[in-house]
N, C-alpha and C positions, 0 to 999 in steps of 0.2 A: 277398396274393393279387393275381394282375394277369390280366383276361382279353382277350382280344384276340379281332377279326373280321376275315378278312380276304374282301373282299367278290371279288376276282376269282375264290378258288378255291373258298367257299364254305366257308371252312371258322373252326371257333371253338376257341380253345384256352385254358386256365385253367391258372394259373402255380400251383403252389400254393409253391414252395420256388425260392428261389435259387440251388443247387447245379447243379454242371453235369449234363446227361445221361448216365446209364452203360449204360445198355440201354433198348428201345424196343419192346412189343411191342401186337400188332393183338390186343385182346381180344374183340373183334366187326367182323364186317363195316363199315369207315369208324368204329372207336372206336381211337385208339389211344391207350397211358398210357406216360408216360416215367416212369423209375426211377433213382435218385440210386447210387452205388456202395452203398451200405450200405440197397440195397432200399425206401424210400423213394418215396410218388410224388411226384412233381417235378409232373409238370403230363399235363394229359388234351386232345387234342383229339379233335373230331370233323366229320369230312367232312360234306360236302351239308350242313349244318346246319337250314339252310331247309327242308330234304326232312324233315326230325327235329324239327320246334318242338313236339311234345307231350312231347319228354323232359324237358326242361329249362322249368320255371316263369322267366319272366322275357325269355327268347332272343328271342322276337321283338320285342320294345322294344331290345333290345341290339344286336341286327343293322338291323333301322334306321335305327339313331342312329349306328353308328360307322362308320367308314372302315377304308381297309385296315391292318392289324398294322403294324406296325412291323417 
């Protein structure tokens, strides 16, 4: 698992699989999850994130501390 911040757009995303992307769909407004061909979630971001730090336990130590995504 590799998660990443990227501080210019606001936004956090969570690797979960190596595999390339094969579809990409918005499950909620600023959620979106990518899917591996064989259905599969690959990796979840989420927009504003800052605007969202009660979803996630942890987020706000992580977007402090990191720099932009790579």
């Amino acid at each position: 698992m590799k998660i990443d911040y990227d501080k210019e757009v606001d936004a956090l995303y969570i690797q979960l699989l190596d595999d390339p992307v094969s579809e990409t769909e918005e499950i909620s407004d600023g959620i979106v999850v990518d899917f591996t061909a064989d259905k599969k979630v690959r990796g979840l971001e989420i927009l504003n994130v800052t605007k969202r730090l009660d979803i996630l336990p942890g987020v706000k130590e992580l977007v402090g501390t990191q720099s932009k995504a790579a």
